[in-house]
C-alpha positions as CSV (number, residue, x, y, z in Angstrom):
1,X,49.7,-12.5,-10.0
2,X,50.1,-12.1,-6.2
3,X,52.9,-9.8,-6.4
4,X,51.4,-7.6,-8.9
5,X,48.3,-7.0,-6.2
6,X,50.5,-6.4,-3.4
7,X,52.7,-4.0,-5.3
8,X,50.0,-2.5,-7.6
9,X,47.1,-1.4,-5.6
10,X,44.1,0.4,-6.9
11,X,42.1,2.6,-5.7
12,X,39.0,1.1,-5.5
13,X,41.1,-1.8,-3.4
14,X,41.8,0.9,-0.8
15,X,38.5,2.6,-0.4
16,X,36.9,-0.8,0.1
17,X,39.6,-2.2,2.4
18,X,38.1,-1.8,6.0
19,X,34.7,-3.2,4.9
20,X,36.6,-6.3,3.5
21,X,39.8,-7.1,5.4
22,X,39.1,-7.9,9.1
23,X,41.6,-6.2,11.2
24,X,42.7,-3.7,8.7
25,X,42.4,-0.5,10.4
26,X,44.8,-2.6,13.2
27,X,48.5,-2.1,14.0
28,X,50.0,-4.1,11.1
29,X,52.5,-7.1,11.9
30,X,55.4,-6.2,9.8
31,X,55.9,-9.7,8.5
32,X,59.1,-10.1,6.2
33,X,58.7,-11.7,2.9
34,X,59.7,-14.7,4.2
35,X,57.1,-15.0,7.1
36,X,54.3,-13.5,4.4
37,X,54.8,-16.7,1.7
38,X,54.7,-18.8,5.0
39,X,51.6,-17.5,6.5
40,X,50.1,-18.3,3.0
41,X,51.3,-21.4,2.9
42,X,50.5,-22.9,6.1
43,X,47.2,-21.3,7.2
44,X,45.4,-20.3,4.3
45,X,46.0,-22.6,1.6
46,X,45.4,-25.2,3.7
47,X,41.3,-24.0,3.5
48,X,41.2,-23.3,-0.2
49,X,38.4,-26.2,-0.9
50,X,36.0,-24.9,1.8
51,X,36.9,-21.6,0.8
52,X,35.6,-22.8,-3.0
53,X,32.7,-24.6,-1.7
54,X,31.9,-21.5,0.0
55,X,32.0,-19.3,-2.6
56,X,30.4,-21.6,-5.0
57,X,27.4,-21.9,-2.6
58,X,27.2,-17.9,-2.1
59,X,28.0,-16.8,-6.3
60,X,25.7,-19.9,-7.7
61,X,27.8,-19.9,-10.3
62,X,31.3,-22.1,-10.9
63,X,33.3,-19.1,-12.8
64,X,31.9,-16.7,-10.2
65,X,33.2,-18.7,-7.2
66,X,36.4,-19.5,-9.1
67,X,37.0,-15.8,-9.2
68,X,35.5,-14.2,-5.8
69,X,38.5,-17.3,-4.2
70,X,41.0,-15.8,-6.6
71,X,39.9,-12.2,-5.1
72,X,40.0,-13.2,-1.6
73,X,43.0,-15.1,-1.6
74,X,44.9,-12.0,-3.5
75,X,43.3,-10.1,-0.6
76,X,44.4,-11.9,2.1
77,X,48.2,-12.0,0.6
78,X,47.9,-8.0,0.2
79,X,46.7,-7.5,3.8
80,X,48.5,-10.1,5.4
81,X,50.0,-7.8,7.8
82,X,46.2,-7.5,9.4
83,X,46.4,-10.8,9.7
84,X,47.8,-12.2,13.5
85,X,50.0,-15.2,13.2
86,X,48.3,-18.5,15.0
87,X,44.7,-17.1,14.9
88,X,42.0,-18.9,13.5
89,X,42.9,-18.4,9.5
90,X,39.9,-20.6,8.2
91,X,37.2,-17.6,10.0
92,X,39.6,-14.8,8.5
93,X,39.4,-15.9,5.4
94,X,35.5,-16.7,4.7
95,X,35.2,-13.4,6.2
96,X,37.0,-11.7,3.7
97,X,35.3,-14.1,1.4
98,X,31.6,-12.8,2.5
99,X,32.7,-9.2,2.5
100,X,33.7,-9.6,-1.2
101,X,30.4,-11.5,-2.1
102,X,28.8,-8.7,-0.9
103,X,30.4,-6.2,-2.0
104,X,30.4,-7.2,-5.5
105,X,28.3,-10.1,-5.9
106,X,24.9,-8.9,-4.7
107,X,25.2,-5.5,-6.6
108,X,24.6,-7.8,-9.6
109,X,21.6,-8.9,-7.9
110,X,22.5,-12.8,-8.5
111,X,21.5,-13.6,-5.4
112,X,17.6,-13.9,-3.7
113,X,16.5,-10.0,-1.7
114,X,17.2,-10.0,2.1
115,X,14.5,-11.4,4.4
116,X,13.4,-9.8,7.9
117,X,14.6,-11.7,10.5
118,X,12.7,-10.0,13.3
119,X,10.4,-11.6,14.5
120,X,12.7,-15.0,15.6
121,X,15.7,-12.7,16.4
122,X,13.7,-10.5,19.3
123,X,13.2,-14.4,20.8
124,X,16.6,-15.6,20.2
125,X,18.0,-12.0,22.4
126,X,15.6,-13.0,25.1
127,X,16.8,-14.2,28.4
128,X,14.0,-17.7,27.2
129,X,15.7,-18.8,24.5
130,X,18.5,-20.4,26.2
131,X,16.3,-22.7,28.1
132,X,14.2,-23.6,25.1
133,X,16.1,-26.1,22.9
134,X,13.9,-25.6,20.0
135,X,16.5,-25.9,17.0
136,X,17.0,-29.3,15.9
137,X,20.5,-29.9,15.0
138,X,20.5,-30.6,10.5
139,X,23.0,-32.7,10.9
140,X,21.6,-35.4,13.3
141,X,18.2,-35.2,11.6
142,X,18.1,-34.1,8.3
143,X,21.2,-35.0,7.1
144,X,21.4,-38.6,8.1
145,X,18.4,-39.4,6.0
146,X,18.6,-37.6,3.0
147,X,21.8,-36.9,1.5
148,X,22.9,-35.8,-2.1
149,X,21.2,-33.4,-4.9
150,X,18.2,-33.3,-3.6
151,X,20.0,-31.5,0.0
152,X,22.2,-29.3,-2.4
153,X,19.2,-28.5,-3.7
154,X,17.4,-27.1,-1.2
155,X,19.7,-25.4,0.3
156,X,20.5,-23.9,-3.2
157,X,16.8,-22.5,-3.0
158,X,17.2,-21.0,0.5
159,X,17.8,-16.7,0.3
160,X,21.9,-16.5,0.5
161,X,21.5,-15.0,4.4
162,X,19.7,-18.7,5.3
163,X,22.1,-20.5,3.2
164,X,25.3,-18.5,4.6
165,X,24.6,-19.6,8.3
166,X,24.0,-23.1,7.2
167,X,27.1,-23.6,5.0
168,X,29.3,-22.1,7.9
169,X,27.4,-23.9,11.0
170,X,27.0,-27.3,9.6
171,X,29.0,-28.0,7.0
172,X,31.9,-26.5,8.0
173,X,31.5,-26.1,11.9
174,X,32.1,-23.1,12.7
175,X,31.0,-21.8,16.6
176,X,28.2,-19.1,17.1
177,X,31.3,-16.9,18.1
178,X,33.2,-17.7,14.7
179,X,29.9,-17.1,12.5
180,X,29.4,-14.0,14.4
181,X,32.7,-12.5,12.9
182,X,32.4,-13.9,9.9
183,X,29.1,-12.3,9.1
184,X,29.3,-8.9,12.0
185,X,26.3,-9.4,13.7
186,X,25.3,-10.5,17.1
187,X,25.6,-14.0,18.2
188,X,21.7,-13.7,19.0
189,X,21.0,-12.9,15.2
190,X,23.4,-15.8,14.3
191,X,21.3,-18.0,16.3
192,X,18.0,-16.9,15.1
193,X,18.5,-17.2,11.6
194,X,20.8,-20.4,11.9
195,X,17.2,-22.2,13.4
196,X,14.8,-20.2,10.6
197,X,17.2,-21.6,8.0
198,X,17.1,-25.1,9.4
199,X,13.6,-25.0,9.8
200,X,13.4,-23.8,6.3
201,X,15.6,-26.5,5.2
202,X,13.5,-29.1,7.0
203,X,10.4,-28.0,4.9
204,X,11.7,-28.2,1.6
205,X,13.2,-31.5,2.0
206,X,9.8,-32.7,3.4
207,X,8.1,-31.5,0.4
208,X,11.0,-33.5,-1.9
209,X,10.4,-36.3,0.7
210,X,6.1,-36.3,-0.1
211,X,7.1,-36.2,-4.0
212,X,9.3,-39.8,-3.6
213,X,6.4,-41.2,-1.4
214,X,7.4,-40.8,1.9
215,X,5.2,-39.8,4.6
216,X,2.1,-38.4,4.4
């Protein structure tokens, strides 16, 4: 299947191919064959069950997840010549990943409407917000306590730009720089909506926590 992509292209592959491949309107590599089937090998595959979880997080769906990883790994082997050898793979990838989603994922309108970030994200770009350490970290906090359905749950619930910052900054540890990339936006919006999302996180799982009976 991955050599019919790479020597069957489409159309529709092409005219979408800067707003999906990172690096695509770069000098190419020239890899050989050889080198290509290597690349694939040893730094992509290597990420295909955070790529999954990913996808699976983003589409809501298991069937859609399984296919927007087929698409992006089909990409990635067609374009692998945009890709520089020893780089960090693992951001390349859920970029392309996120560019597919979407592409073609929110056109089907599976996914909750955008949210203004505004108000946060004018803080966040402030010469303050570095001194204020306002954010708690999920992991230490939230995390430690209350683990299982009831987190994939509410993060399930979050609108997919909340949920996309907090897959890629605490589950799979990517840096501000990283998610910066992998979503093309300023590292000031990256941090903004990474502390809305965790706050938002925070209040649903105090709500789940008030329905077992803890707290007040």
């Amino acid at each position: 299947m991955i050599d019919d992509v790479v020597h069957n292209p489409t159309d529709s592959d092409d005219d979408s191919l800067s707003a999906v491949v990172p690096g695509a309107e770069s000098p190419v590599q020239n890899y050989t064959e050889t080198e290509k089937y290597a690349i694939f090998d040893q730094e992509f595959m290597p990420h295909i069950h955070s790529m999954y979880n990913f996808a699976f997080r983003l589409a809501m769906d298991e069937d859609d997840a399984n296919d927007l990883v087929q698409d992006t790994y089909l990409k990635a082997f067609r374009f692998i010549n945009s890709f520089q050898k020893g780089t960090n793979a693992k951001a390349w990838l859920f970029r392309i990943l996120k560019n597919s989603f979407i592409n073609d994922y929110r056109k089907k309108s599976k996914e909750p409407a955008k949210v203004d970030y505004q108000e946060i994200e004018t803080f966040y770009n402030s010469e303050d917000a570095e001194a204020d350490n306002i954010t708690t970290d999920l992991r230490v906090e939230t995390l430690q306590e209350m683990i299982g359905d009831e987190v994939a749950n509410a993060l399930n619930a979050l609108a997919v730009d909340f949920r996309t910052v907090i897959i890629l900054a605490d589950i799979e540890g990517f840096t501000y720089e990283e998610m910066a990339k992998i979503l093309n936006i300023p590292i000031g919006t990256v941090r903004s909506r990474l502390h809305r999302a965790r706050n938002l996180l925070k209040d649903k799982l105090k709500e789940y926590a008030k329905t077992m009976g803890y707290g007040d």
